[in-house]
N, C-alpha and C positions, 0 to 999 in steps of 0.2 A: 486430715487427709483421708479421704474413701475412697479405697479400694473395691472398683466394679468385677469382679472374676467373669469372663464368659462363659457359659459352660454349654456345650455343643451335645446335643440329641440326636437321637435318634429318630428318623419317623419311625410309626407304629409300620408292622407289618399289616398289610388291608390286601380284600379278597373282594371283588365286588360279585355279587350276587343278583342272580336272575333275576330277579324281580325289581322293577324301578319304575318313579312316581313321571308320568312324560304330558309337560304339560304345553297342551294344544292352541292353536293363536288359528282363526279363521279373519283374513282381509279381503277387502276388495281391492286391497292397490300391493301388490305385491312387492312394488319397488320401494316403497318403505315398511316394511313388514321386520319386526324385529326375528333373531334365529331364537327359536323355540329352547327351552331350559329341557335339558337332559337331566334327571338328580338320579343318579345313579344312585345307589344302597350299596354300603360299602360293609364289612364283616371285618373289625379290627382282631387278627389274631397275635399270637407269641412267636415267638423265634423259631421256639421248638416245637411249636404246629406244621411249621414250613418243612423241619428238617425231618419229622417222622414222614410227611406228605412226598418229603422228595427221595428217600432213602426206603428200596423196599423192605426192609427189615421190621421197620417202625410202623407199618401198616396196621390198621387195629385187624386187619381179617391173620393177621399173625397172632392173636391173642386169642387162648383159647376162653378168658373170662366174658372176651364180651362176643365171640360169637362160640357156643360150644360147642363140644362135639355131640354127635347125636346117640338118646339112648333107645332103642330101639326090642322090640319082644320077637323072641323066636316062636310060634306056633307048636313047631314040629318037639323042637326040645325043650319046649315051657320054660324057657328063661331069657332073662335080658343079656344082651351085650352092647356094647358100644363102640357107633361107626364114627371112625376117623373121618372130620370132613379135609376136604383138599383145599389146602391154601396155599395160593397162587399171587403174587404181590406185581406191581412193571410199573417203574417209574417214567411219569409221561412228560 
């Protein structure tokens, strides 16, 4: 006797992306013209792409590795310092 298990999935989390392949049908009898294929481009992301994107916290402009702050040269008193940039996150 074999035992089938089902086992239930998940879809992938998908992002569809500007850009898409649209492909064009020119007829002369419109009334049987088939409807034109849309392939939309789809961007399969994680879970956790979803939750950093929807929670402002998770923003990467909250990271100072990947955007920095700036270092910057005083003229007047010949040395550097460094400007805090302002990070502003809104989840849409």
């Amino acid at each position: 006797m074999v035992i089938t298990e089902q086992i239930l999935t998940k879809r992938p989390f998908c992002r569809p992306l500007p850009r898409y392949e649209e492909v064009k049908n020119i007829t002369a009898k419109p009334e049987t013209a088939n409807i034109p294929r849309d392939r939309t481009l789809w961007e399969i992301v994680s879970q956790g792409q979803y939750i950093r994107e929807y929670y402002p916290t998770g923003h990467l402009i909250n990271s100072p590795a990947y955007y920095p702050d700036r270092t910057k040269y005083d003229e007047e008193k010949k040395q550097f310092y460094t400007e805090k940039v302002v990070r502003c996150s809104f989840p849409f």
